[in-house]
C-alpha positions in Angstrom: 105.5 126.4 109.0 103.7 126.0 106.0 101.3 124.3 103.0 103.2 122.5 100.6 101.9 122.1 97.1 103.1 119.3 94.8 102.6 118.2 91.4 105.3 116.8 88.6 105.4 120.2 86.9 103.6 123.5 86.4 100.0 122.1 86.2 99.7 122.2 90.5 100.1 126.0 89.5 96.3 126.2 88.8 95.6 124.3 92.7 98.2 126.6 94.1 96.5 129.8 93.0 92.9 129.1 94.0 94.9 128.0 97.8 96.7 131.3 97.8 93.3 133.3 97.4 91.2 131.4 99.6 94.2 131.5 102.5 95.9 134.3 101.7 97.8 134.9 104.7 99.4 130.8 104.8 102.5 130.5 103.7 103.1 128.2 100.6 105.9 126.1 99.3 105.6 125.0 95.7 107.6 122.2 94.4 107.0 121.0 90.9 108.8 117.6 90.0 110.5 118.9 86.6 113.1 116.6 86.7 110.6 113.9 86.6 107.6 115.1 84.4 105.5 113.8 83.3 103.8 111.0 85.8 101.3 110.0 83.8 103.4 106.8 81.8 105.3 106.6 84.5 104.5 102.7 86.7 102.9 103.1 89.7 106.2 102.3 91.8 107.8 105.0 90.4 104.7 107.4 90.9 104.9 106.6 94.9 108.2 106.6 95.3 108.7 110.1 93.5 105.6 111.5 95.3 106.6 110.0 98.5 110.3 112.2 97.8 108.5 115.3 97.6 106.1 115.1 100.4 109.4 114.3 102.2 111.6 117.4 100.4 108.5 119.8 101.1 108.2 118.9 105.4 112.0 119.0 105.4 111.3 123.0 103.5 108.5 123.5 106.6 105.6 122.4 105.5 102.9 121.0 107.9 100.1 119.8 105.2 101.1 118.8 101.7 98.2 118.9 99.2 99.0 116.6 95.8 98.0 118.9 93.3 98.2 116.2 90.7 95.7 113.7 89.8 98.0 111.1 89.0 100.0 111.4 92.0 96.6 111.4 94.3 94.9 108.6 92.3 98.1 106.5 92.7 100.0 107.5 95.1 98.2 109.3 98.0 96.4 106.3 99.5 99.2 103.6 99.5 101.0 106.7 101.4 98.8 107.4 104.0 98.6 103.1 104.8 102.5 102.3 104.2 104.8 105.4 105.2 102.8 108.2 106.5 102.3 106.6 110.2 105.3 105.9 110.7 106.5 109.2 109.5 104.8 111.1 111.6 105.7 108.7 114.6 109.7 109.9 114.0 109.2 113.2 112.3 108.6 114.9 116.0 105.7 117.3 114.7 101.9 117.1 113.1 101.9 116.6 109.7 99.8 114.9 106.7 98.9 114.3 102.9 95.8 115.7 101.3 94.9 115.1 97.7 92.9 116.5 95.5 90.1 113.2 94.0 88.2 113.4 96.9 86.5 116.9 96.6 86.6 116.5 92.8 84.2 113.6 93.6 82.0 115.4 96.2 81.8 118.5 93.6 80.7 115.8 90.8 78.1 113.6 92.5 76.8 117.0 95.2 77.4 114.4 97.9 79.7 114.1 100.6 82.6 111.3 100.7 81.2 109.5 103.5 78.1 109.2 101.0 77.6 105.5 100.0 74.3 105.1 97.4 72.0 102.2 98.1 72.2 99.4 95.7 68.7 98.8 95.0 66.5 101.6 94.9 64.2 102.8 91.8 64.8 102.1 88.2 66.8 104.7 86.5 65.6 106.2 83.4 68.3 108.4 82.4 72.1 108.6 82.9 74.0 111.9 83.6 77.1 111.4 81.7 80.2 112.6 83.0 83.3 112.9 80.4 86.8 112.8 82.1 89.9 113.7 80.4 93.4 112.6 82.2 96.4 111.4 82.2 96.9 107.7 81.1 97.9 106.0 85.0 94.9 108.2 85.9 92.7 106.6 83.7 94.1 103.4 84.5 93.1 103.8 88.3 89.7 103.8 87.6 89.9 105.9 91.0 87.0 108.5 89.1 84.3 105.1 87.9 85.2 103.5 91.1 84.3 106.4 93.8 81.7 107.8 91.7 79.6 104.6 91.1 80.1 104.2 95.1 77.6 107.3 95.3 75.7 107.5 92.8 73.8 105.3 90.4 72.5 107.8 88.2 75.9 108.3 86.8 77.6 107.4 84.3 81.3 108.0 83.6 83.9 108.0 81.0 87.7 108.6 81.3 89.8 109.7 78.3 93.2 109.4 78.3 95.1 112.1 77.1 98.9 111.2 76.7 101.3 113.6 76.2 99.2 117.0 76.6 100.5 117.1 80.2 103.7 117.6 78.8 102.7 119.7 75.9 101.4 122.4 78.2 104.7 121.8 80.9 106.9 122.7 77.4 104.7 125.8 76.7 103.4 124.4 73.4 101.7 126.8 71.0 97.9 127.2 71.0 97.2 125.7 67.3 98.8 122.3 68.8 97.0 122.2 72.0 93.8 122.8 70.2 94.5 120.0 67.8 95.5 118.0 70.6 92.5 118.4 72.6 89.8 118.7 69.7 91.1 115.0 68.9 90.2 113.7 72.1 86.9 115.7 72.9 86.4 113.9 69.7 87.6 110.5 70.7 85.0 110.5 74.0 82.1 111.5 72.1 82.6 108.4 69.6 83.3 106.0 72.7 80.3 107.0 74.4 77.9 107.7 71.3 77.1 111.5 71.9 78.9 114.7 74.1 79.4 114.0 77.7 76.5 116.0 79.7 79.3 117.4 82.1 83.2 116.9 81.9 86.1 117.0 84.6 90.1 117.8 83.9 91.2 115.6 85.8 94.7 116.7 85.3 95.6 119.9 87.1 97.8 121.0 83.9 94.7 120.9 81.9 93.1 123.8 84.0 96.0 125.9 82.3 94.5 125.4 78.9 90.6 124.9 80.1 89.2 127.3 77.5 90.6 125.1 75.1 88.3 122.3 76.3 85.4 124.3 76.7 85.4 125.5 73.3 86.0 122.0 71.8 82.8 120.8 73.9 79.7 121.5 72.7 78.7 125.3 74.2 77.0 125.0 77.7 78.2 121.9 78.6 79.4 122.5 82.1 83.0 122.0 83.4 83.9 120.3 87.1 86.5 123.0 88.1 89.6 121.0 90.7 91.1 124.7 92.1 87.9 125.9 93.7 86.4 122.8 95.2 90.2 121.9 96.6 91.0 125.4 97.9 87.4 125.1 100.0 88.1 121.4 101.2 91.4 123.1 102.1 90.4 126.0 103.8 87.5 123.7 105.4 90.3 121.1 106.8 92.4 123.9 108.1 89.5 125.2 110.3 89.0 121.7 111.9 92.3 121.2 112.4 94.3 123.8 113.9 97.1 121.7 115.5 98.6 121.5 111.4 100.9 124.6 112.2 100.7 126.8 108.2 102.0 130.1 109.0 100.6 133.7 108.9 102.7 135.8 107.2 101.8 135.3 103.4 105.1 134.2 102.2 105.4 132.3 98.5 108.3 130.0 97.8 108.8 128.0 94.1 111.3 125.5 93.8 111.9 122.7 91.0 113.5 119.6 91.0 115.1 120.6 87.2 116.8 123.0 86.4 116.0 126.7 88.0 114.1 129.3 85.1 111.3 131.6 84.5 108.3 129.5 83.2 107.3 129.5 79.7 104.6 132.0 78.4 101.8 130.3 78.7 102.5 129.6 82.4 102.8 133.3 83.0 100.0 134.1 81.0 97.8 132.0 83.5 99.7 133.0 86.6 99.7 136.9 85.6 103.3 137.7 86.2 106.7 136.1 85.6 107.1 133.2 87.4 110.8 131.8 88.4 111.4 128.4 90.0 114.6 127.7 92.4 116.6 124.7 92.3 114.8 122.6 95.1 118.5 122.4 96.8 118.3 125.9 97.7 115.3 125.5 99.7 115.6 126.2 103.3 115.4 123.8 106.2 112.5 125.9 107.4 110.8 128.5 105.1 109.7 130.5 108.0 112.3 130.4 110.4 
């Protein structure tokens, strides 16, 4: 058995690798959606249906938990999942398995409370707002899933979503550095004239922009702190694991990448981030059972 990570491309590459450090004797299965890529225009029918495909793909490869290491696919997809098909998945599946995503401990790292956490409607008067700056993909903006669960817990902030369409797949295509900076100087640009000044703290909520994140940090004003996805998933992960041991994720450290596209070494950029080539499989050649 196994964790399965998903995402519509290479950006899950930057969940996957925090993961791998903080359970480094799991096995992993990494499928990235290449075929599909990007998500983020896509309608949310389609976002379900091709998420829902690889959760299904990635148990049928061995894996026990699937984490959506995608914004858009966890903002869109993950909860109409887990109320529509997940039940009765399980039900005729014949073993434990489930769907994590990756918005909840994104939230609980922004507001320093805990999901469960709902703030109380009528307490003091607020004299200053914290604002949070978030850049994503344009169905993640669209959700509203970061305003929404945020204002749930905490009155004191205020939050702003930037769409960012077509970086996702600029970084997936390994496009150069000059471009990406243009491309993400003009929307660190774009938030700071919606909301009137910098954000006070900023999220990427889009795991492909953790691939370029020094990009972003040097287009933001210097100390402005950056909400990092990898490390506050990887510790929900690792956390969830420990209180539930019946999810069966093997012991023996093995890595598996597949693709839904066409099999190929990544481009440079990806293996500049990863630290080694990196080669995806054709998803058909995955096994019935990685550890078998």
């Amino acid at each position: 058995m196994a964790i399965g990570v998903f995402d519509s491309g290479v950006g899950g590459l930057s969940i996957h690798h925090a993961l791998v450090n903080r359970l480094p004797q799991a096995d992993f299965i990494y499928l990235a959606d290449q075929a599909n890529t990007p998500y983020g225009d896509k309608t949310g029918e389609q976002i379900v249906e091709l998420t829902r495909q690889g959760c299904e793909t990635l148990f049928d490869a061995g894996a026990s938990l699937v984490v959506l290491a995608c914004n858009t696919a966890s903002a869109v997809a993950l909860r109409r999942l887990q109320s529509t098909w997940l039940a009765q998945f399980r039900k005729t599946y014949g073993r434990p398995v489930n769907v994590l995503g990756i918005i909840v401990p994104t939230i609980e790292a922004a507001t320093g409370l805990p999901w469960e956490h709902e703030a109380e409607r009528r307490g003091p008067k607020i004299e200053k707002l914290d604002v949070i700056g978030i850049f994503a993909t344009r169905a993640t903006a669209n959700s509203r899933v970061y305003e929404i669960e945020i204002d749930k817990r905490r009155q004191d902030l205020a939050v702003f979503t930037e769409p960012c369409p077509g970086l996702a797949d600029m970084i997936e295509q390994g496009a150069g550095q000059e471009a990406l900076k243009a491309k993400i100087e003009a929307h660190v640009q774009a938030l700071r004239l919606r909301i009137g000044r910098f954000p006070d703290r900023a999220i990427l909520g889009c795991t492909h922009y953790e691939l370029v994140a020094e990009l972003f940090r040097a287009a933001l004003p210097e100390g402005t702190p950056i909400i990092h996805q990898p490390p506050s998933v990887a510790k929900a992960l690792g956390d969830y694991v420990t209180r539930h041991p019946d999810y069966d994720i093997g012991n023996s450290g093995r890595r598996a990448f597949f693709t839904t596209g066409a099999p190929k070494s990544q481009s440079t950029l990806i293996e500049a981030f990863w630290g080694a080539p990196l080669t995806f499989e054709a998803v058909s050649t995955a096994p019935r059972s990685l550890t078998a």
